[in-house]
N, C-alpha and C positions, 0 to 999 in steps of 0.2 A: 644317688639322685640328688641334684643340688636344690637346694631351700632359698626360694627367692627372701628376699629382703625385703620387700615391700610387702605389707598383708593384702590380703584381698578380700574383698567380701562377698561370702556366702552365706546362700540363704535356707541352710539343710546345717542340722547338727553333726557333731565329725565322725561317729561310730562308723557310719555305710563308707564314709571315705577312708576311713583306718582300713578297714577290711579290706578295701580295692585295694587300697597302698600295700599291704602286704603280698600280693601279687607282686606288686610293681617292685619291691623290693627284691624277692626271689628270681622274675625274671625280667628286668628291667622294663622302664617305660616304651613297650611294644603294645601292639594290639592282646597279643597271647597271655602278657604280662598285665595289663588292667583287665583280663576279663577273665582272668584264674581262678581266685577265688570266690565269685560270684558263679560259678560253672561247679565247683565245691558244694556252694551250700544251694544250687539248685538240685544237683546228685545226691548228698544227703537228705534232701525233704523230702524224696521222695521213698528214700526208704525209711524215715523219720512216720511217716504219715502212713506205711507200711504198720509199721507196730499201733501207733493211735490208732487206725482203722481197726484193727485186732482188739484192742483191749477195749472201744466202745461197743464194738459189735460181739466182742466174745464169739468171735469166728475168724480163723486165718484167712478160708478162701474170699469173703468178704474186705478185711484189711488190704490183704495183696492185690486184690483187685483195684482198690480205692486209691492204689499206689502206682499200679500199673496206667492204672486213668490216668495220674497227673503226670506219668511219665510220657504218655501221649498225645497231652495237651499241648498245643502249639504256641499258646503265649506262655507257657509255662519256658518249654522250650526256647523260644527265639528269646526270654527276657534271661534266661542262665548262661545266654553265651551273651548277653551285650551287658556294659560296667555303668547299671543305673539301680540307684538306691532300692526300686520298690522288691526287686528280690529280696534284698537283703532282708526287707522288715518285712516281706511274707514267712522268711526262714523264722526268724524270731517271733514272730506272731503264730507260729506252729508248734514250735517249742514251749510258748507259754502255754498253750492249749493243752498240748502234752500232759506238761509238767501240771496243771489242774486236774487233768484227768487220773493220774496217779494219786494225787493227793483226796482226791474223789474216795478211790475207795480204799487207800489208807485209813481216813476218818471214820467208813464202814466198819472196815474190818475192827475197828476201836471199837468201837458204841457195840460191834457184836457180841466181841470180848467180853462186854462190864455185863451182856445180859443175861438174866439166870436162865437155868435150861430144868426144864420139866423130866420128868423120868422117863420120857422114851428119848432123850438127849436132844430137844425139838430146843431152837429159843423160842423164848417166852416173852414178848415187848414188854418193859415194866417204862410208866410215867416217870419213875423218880429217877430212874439212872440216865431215860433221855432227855430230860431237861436241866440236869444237874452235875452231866458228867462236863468234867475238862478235856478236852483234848491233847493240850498239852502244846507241844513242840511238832510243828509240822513243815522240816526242811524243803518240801516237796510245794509249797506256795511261798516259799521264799524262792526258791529257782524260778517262780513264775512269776514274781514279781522284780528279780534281775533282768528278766527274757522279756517283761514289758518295758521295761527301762531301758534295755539294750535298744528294743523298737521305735520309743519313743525318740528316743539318742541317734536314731537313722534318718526319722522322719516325724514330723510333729501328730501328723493322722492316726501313729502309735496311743495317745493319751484317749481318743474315742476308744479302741480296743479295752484298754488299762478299764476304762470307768465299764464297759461292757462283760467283758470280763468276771472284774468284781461283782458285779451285780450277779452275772452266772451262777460263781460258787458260793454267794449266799443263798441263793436259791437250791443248791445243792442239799447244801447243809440244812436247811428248813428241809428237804425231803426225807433227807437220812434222821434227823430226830423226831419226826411224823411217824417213819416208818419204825420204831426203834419203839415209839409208843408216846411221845409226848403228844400231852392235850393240846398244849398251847405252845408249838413249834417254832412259831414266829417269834415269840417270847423267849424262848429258851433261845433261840439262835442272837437274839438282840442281847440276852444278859449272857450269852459265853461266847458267842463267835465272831460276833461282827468287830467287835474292840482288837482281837488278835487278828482279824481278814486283812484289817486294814490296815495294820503295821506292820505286816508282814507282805504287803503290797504295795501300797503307795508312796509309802515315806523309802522302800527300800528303790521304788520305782524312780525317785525324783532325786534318790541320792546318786543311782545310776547317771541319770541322766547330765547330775553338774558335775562329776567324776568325770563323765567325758568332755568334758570341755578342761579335764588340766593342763592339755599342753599351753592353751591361750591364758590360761591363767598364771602360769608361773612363769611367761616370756614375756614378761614388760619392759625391754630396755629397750634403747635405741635403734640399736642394730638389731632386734629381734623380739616383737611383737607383734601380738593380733590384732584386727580391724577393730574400730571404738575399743580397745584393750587400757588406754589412758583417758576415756572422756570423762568421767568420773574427777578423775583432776584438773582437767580442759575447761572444756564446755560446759558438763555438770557440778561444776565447782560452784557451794553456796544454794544447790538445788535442795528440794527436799530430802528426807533419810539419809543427812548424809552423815546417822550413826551408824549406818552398815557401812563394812571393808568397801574399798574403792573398786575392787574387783566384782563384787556383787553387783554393786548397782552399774558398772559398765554392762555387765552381762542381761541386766534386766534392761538399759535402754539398746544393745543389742540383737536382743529378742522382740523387742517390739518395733523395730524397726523390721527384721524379718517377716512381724504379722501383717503389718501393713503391707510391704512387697505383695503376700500371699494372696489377701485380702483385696486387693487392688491391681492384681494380677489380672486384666480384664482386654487385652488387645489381644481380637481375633488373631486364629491360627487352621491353616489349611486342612489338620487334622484331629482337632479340637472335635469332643464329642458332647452328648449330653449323657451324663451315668441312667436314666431311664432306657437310653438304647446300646448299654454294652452288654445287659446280658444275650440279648440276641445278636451280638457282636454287628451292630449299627455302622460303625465308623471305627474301622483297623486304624493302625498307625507305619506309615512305608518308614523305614530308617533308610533302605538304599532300596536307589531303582536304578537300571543302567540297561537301555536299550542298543544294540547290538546290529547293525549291519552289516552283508554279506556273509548274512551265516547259512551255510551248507545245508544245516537239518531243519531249517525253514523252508517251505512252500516259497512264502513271501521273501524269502532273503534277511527275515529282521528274527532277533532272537531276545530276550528281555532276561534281567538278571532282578531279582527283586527282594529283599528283606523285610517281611512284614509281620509287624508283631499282630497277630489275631489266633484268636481261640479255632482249638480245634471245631468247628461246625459244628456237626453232628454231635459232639459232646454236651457244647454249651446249649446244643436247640432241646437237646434230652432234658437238660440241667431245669430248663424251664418246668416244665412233667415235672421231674424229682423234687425242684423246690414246693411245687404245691402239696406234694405229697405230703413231703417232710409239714409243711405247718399243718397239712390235716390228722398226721400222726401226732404232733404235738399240743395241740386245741382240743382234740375230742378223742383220743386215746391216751392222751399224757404222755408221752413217750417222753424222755428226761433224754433220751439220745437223739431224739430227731430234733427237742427245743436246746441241745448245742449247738448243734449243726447250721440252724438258722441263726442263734446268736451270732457263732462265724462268720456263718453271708455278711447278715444285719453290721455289726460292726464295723467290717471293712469297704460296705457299699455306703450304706444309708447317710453316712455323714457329708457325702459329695454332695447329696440332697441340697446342702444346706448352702453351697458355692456353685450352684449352677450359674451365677454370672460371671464366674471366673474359669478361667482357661481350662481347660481339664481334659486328660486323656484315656481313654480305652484299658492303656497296658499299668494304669493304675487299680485296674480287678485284679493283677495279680494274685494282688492280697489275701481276697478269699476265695481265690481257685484250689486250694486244697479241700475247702468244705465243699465246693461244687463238688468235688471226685465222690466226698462222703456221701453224698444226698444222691448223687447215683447210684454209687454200692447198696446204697440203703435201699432205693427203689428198684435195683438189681436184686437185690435179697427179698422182697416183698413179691415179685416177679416169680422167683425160684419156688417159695412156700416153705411151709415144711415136709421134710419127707412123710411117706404115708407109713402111718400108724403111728406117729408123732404129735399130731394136733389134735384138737379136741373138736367136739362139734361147732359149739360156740365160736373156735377161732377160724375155723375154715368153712363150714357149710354141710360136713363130711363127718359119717362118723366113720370110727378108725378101721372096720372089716370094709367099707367100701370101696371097690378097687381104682374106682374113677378116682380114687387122691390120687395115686399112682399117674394116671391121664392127665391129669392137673399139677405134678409136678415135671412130665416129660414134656407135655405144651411150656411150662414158664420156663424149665431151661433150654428150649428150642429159642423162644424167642428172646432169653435174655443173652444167648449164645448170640444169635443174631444180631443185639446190640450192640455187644462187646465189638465182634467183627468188624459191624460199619464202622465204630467209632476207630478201631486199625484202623481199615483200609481208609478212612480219610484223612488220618495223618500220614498216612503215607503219600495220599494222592496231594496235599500240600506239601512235600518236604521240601520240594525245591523252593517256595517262598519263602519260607522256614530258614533256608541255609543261602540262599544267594546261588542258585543253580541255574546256570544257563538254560531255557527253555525255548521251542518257539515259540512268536508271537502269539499264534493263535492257542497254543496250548495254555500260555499267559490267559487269555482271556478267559480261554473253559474255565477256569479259578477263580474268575471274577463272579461267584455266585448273583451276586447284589450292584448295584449299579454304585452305591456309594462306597464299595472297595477298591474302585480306579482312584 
């Protein structure tokens, strides 16, 4: 593939684009070829999110499910076969999830280790060893801080994650030295955890992030350089700091050039949304439409071809239900797996909040369409119970010789069966928007649930 000589400028860091290039590389600059490896690491996350679902739930059929959802979600789908950054940095924003969640209960399994055990072999919480132990070395929030740095390096909406995040697994840690026995948890995490959280997060995340930018920085000559790659000697000659490398400070007024484009990214667009209406998937995004005369399996003679990125329906209308769940298992049960799960959403939604005057679209939920999957398994599994003679009264209503638990578990998996189902059959009944499948006109329309999906 030939390298033009003139730079250009872009307004996206170069990771999401290394990664297409690598397609393009293996099978040259074709459609198949830019949209390769973005079809990769949509296949991966979904079995990626297969294991996280398992090890937050501590249940396979649970994980697989939660996997099987995001394999049947439509903008999951239509965004792993077209070559645009936000997959990429849903891939990595999964990984980093991951990669905390391991180190979740690595730290446990630590703090359990240091505690004494009574003579029927029970632990014992003691104050001193939870507020006092080190943890040490934990590789496993270092991969999670390359994997936010990788994100961030795809798309700058990565850095909201990064701070999201970090806040999560200090809140972890305040649980695990709570539960471990310390008084003053907060404390103890502020004088041993928080110091190593954050270098082993941010500084690893921001070193990621200018790492990716070597190729622009070591091609400063004539014939082969980046965009503002010399202003620093140009323009910013005589400017302030100019005791930092010449390369820095180009990159810092290249970046802020970038914020501004972003920031000021404000001229309508026909499929421009508002982030308050993508969970109930408000305003899809069509990438191709191609309407079709003198087609045979039309009534009408017209037949429509269509690519549109939107959420499986049924999934995301359930997702609505699950979210609320999920915060009411997290506010008034504590559940530490349900208050991830919204972290996730929260993270990857809430910050559009903040640029609702600027341009914005739908298929940028990607992002946290993995924790939707979660927040359904979860309310899928809430749905199911426990089996009978497993729960206690208190947790079901039931004590354990009454056989309505039994009743009460074949209704939740009736209806949670019937969930599962609709949520198939209406990926299936979208696939041809999904893929560019010739239809008739009027079967086009039966798909047009909502009047603002024409």
């Amino acid at each position: 593939m030939k390298i033009p000589v003139d730079p250009g400028y872009v307004v996206h860091p170069p990771v999401g684009k290394w990664i297409i290039g690598i397609g393009e590389q293996l099978f040259g600059f074709t459609p198949f070829g830019w949209r390769f490896m973005v079809a990769v690491l949509g296949t991966l996350s979904v079995l990626m999110l297969c294991r996280i679902g398992r090890r937050l739930f501590r249940s396979t059929f649970l994980g697989c499910l939660a996997g099987a959802l995001l394999a049947v979600d439509g903008l999951h789908f239509v965004m792993s076969r077209t070559a645009l950054l936000d997959l990429v940095l849903m891939f990595f924003v999964l990984a980093a999830f991951g990669c905390l969640l391991i180190d979740r209960d690595w730290a446990r399994r630590r703090l359990a280790a240091a505690l004494p055990v009574d003579a029927e072999g029970v632990l014992r919480p003691d104050a001193g060893v939870a507020e006092n132990l080190r943890l040490g070395w934990r590789p496993w929030r270092l991969a999670a801080g390359l994997s936010l740095g990788l994100a961030f390096a795809t798309k700058w909406n990565g850095l909201y994650i990064l701070v999201a995040f970090g806040l999560m697994t200090v809140l972890w840690d305040v649980g695990a030295r709570r539960t471990a026995g310390a008084v003053r948890p907060y404390a103890a995490v502020l004088k041993r955890d928080v110091v190593p959280a954050f270098f082993s997060t941010v500084p690893v995340a921001i070193l990621t992030y200018i790492a990716s930018w070597t190729g622009w920085i070591i091609h400063n000559s004539p014939s082969r350089h980046g965009y503002y790659r010399d202003w620093a000697a140009t323009d910013g000659k005589g400017g302030s700091w100019t005791w930092l490398p010449d390369w820095l400070r180009s990159l810092w007024h290249y970046e802020n050039q970038v914020y501004e484009f972003h920031v000021n990214l404000t001229s309508g667009h026909t499929y421009q949304s508002n982030p308050w209406s993508w969970i109930v998937l408000g305003r899809p995004v069509s990438y191709f439409y191609e309407e079709q005369n003198g087609c045979a399996a039309s009534e009408t003679g017209k037949c429509a071809r269509e690519v549109l990125a939107i959420g499986t329906p049924l999934l995301w209308w359930a997702s609505c239900f699950a979210l609320l769940y999920v915060l009411w298992r997290w506010l008034f049960r504590r559940d530490w797996r349900a208050g991830a799960i919204a972290c996730g959403v929260a993270a990857g939604w809430v910050p559009w909040f903040l640029y609702q005057e600027r341009t914005i679209f739908l298929f940028y939920a990607v992002v946290f369409v993995p924790f939707l999957c979660l927040a359904v398994a979860m309310m899928i599994g809430a749905m199911l119970g426990p089996a009978a003679g497993t729960g206690t009264k208190h947790e079901m209503g039931l004590t354990t010789s009454d056989p309505s638990g039994e009743r009460r578990r074949t209704l939740g998996a009736v209806a949670a069966g019937v969930l599962v189902l609709l949520i198939v059959w209406n990926f299936i009944y979208f696939w041809p928007l999904y893929t560019g499948t010739s239809i008739p006109e009027n079967s086009w329309r039966d798909r047009m649930w909502l009047d603002t999906w024409i």
